[in-house]
C-alpha positions as CSV (number, residue, x, y, z in Angstrom):
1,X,0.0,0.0,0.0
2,X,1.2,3.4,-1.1
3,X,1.5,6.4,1.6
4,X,-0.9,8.1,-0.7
5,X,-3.2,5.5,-0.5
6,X,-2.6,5.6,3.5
7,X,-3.7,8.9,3.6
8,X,-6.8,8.4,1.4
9,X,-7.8,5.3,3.2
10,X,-11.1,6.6,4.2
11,X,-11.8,8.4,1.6
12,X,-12.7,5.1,-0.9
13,X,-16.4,6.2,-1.3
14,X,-17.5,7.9,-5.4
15,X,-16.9,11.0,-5.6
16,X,-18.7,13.9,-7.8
17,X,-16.2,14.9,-10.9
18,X,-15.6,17.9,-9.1
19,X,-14.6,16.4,-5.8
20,X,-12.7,13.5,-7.7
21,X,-10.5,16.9,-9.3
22,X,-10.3,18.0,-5.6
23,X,-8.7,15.1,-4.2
24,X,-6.2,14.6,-7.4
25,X,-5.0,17.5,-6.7
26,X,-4.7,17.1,-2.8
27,X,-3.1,13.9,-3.3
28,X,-0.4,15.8,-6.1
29,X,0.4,18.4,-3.7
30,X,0.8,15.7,-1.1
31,X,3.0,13.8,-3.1
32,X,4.9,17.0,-3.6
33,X,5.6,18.4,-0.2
34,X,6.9,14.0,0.7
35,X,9.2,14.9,-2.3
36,X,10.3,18.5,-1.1
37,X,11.2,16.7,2.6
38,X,13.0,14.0,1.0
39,X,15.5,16.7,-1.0
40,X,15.8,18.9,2.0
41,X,16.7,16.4,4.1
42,X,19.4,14.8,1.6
43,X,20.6,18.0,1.2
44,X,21.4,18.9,4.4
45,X,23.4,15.9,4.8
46,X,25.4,16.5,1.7
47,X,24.5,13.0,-0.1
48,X,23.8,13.1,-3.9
49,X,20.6,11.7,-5.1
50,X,22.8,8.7,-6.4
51,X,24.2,8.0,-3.0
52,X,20.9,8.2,-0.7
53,X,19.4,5.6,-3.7
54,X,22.3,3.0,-3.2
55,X,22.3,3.8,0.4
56,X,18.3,3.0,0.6
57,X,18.6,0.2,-2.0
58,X,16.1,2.5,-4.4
59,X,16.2,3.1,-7.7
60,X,18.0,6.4,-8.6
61,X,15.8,7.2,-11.5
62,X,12.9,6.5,-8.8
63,X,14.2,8.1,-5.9
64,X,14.5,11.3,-8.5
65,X,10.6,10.5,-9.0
66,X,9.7,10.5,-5.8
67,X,12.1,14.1,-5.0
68,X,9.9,15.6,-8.1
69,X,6.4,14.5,-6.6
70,X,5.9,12.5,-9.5
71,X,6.4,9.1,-7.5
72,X,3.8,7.7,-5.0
73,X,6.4,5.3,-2.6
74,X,5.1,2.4,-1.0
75,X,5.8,2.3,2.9
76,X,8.7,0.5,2.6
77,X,10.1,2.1,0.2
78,X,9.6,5.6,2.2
79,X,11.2,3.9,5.8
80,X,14.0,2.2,3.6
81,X,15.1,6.7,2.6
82,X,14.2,7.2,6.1
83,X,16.2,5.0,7.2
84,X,19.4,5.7,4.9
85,X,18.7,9.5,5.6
86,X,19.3,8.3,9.3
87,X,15.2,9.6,10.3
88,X,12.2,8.3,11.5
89,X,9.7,7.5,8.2
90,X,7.4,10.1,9.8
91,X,9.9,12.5,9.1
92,X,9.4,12.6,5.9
93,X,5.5,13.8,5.9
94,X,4.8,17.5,5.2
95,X,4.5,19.4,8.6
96,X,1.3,19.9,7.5
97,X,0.4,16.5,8.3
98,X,-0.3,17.2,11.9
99,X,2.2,14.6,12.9
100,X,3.9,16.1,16.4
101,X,5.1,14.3,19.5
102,X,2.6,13.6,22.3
103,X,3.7,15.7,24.5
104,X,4.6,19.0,22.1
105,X,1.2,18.3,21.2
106,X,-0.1,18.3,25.1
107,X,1.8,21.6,25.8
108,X,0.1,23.3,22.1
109,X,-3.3,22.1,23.2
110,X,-2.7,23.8,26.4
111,X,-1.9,27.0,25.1
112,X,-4.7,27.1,23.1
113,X,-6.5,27.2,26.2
114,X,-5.0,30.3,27.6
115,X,-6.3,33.8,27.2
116,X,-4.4,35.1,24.7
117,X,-3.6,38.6,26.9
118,X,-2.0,35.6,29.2
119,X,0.5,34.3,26.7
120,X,3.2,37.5,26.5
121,X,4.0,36.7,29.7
122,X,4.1,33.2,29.5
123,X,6.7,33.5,26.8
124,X,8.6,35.5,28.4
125,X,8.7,33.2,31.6
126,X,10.3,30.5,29.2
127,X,12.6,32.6,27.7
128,X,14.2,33.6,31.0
129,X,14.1,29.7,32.7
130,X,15.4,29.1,29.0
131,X,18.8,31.6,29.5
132,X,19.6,30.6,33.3
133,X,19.5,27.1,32.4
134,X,21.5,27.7,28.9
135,X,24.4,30.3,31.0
136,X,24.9,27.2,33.2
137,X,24.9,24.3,30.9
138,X,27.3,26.3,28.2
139,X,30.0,27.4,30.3
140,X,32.9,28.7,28.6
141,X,32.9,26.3,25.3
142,X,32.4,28.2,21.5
143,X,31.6,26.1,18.8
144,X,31.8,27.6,15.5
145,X,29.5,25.5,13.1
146,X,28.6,26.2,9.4
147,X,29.9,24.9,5.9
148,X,33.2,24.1,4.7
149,X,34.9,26.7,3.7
150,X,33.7,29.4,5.9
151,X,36.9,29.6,8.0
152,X,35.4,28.0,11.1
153,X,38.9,25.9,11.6
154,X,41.4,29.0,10.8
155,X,39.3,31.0,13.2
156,X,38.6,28.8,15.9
157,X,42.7,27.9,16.1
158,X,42.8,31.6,16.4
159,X,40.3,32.3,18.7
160,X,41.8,29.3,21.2
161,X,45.2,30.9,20.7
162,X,44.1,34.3,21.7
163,X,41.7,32.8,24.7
164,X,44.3,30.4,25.9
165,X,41.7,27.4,25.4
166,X,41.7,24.1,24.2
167,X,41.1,24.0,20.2
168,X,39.1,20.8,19.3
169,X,37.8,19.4,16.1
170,X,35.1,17.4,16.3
171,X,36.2,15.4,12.9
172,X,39.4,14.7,14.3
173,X,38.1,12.8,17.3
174,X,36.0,10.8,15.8
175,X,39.1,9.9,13.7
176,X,41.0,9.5,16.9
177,X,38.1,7.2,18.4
178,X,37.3,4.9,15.3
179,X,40.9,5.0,13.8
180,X,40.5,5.8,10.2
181,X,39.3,8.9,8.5
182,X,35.7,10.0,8.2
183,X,35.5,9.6,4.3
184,X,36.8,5.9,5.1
185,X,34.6,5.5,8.5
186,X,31.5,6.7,6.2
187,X,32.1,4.1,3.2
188,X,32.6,1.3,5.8
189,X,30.2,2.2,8.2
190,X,28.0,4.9,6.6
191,X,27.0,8.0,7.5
192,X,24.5,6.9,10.3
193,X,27.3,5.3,12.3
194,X,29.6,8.4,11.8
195,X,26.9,10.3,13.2
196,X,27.0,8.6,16.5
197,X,30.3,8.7,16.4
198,X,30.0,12.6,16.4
199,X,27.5,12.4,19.0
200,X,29.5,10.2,21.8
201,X,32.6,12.6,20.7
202,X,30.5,15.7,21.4
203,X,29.0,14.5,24.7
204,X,32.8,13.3,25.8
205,X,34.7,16.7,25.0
206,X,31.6,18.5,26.8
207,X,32.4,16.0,30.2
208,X,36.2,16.5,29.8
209,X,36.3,20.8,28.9
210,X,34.6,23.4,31.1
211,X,36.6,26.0,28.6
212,X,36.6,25.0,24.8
213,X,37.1,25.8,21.2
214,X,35.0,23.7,19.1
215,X,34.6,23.4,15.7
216,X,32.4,20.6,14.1
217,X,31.5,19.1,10.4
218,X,28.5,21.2,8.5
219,X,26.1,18.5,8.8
220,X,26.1,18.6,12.7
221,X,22.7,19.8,11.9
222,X,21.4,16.8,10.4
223,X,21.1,15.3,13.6
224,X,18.3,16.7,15.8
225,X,19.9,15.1,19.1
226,X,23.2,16.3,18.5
227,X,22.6,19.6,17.3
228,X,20.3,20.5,20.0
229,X,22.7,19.2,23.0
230,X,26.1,22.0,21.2
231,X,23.5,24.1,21.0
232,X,22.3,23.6,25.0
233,X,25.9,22.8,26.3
234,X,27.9,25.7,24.2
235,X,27.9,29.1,22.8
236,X,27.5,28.3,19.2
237,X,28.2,30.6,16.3
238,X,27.5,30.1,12.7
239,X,30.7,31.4,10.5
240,X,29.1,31.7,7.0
241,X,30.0,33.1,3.8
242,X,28.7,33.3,-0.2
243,X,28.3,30.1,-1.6
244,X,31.0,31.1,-4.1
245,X,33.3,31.9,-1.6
246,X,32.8,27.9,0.1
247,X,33.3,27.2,-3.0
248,X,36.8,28.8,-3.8
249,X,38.1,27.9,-0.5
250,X,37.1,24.7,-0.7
251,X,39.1,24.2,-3.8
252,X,42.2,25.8,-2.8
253,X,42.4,23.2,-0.1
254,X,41.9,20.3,-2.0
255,X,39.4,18.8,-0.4
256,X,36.0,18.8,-2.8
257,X,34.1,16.4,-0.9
258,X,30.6,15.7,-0.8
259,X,30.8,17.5,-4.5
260,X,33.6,15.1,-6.3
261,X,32.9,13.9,-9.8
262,X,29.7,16.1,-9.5
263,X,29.4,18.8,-12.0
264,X,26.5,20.7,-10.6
265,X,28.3,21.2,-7.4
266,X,27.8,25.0,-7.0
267,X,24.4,24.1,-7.2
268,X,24.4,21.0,-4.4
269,X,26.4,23.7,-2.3
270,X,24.0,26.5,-2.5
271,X,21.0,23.0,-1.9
272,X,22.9,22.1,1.1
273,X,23.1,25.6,2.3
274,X,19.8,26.4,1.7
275,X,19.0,23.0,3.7
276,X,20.9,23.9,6.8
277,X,20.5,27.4,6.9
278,X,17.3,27.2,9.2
279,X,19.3,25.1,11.6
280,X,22.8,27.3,11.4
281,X,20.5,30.3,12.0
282,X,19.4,28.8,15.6
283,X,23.0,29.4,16.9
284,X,23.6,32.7,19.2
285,X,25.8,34.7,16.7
286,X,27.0,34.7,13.6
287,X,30.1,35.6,11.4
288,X,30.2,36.7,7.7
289,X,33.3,36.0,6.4
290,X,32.6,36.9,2.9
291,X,35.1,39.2,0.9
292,X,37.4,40.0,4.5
293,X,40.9,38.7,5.3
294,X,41.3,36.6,8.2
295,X,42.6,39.3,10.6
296,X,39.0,41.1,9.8
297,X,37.0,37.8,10.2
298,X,38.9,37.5,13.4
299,X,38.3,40.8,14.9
300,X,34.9,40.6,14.2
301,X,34.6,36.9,16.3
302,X,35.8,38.1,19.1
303,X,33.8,40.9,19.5
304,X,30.9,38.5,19.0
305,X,32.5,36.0,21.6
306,X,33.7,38.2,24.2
307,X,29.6,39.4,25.3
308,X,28.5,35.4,25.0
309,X,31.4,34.7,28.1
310,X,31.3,38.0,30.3
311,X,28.4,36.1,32.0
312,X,30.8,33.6,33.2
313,X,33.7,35.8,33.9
314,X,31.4,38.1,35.8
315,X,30.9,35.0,37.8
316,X,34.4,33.3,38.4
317,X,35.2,37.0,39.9
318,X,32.2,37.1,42.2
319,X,33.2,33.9,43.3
């Protein structure tokens, strides 16, 4: 049975022309928005449509079916992308589904209960139990996330140099930890294992360093978990640039990965940017490197770093 004829289960009785027309089109644009998830979500993981279809076992011709809203994927075939893409299958489903946890759906239902003069200050409640609990949990740790290319590694050396703090890259424990190299650990393993990898890395370095320079891969932010707990337990800042500027860099250093022996890479980059940029956005502050020299890009981190840890200093004096 196909997800579109899930979702049309109940809906088996005639239908006027009209009505027929209605749900044809309903069923398209559902079709559609399952296609649109399944894009963003490769996208901001960096795979190309070949390697989420080997990945998932699917036909690549299929899969590119599916991403157009043109194909109507069984169940199986939907959890088998889920499942390469690392997600639940109801991940997938436009948000306009309805489909929410239990309890975020508890919590909306709630509000809706509340006189809307009594929400402002509701809000506002959160948002303050949200910063003390955030100052706490952060401490003195910056992690600089973003895409390749941005100058997150130059910077963050830089910026540990300059704070006297330990500079760590995420990449390079996970290296250290597995004992091979991440293109080698994702060909071997794939790219669900290497995110777990990133995860236990994360959640040891934020055990063992009170103070910290961290820098991390771009597609941190295709794991929910992960990305929320650097966001919780440091002072994250996106360092961004133009796509064409990733891209220059990128090639000057060699390394062209997830783009090699892809000749529409400018146009992956700017689909994986566009993926993540929702998620790079939720970090504290950001940094534009675009068209500066490093001793510029630099200057301008630290004046966005030094606010984000007066909270702590202010407290190591009182204390």
């Amino acid at each position: 049975m196909t997800v579109a004829k899930l979702a049309a289960r109940s809906k088996l009785t005639a239908k006027p022309d009209a009505a027929s027309q209605n749900e044809a089109a309903s069923t398209a644009a559902f079709l559609a928005a399952i296609g649109g998830e399944v894009r963003r979500h490769r996208a901001k993981r960096g795979m190309t449509r070949r390697q989420l279809a080997q990945t998932s076992l699917t036909s690549e011709r299929y899969l590119a079916q599916i991403e157009g809203g043109a194909g109507n994927p069984s169940v199986s075939v939907l959890r088998a992308i889920a499942q390469a893409l690392d997600l639940p299958a109801s991940a997938l489903l436009p948000p306009e589904s309805g489909a929410r946890t239990a309890a975020l759906g508890g919590i909306l239902d709630l509000l809706a209960q509340l006189p809307a003069a009594e929400l402002h200050a509701l809000a506002k409640e959160i948002e303050a139990r949200a910063a003390r609990s955030a100052h706490a949990d952060r401490a003195r740790r910056i992690a600089l996330v973003g895409l390749r290319g941005a100058g997150k590694s130059t910077l963050g050396r830089m910026l540990a140099r300059h704070l006297g703090m330990a500079f760590i890259e995420l990449d390079r424990r996970v290296e250290e930890d597995y004992g091979v190299s991440i293109p080698d650990l994702i060909e071997m393993a794939g790219t669900a294992t290497f995110r777990r990898h990133e995860r236990t890395a994360l959640e040891r370095v934020i055990v063992e360093h009170e103070a910290a320079i961290i820098t991390t891969a771009g597609g941190i932010v295709a794991n929910p978990e992960t990305y929320a707990l650097l966001l919780r337990r440091t002072h994250t800042v996106w360092i961004k640039a133009r796509p064409d500027e990733h891209m220059s860099r990128v090639m000057a250093q060699g390394d062209f990965r997830p783009m090699a022996q892809n000749r529409q890479a400018m146009a992956d980059l700017i689909a994986i940017l566009e993926a993540r940029r929702a998620d790079y956005a939720r970090a504290e502050a950001e940094v534009d490197t675009s068209d500066e020299a490093v001793e510029q890009s630099f200057a301008k981190l630290l004046r966005v770093v030094t606010p984000l840890l007066a909270p702590h200093a202010a407290r190591a004096a009182e204390g």
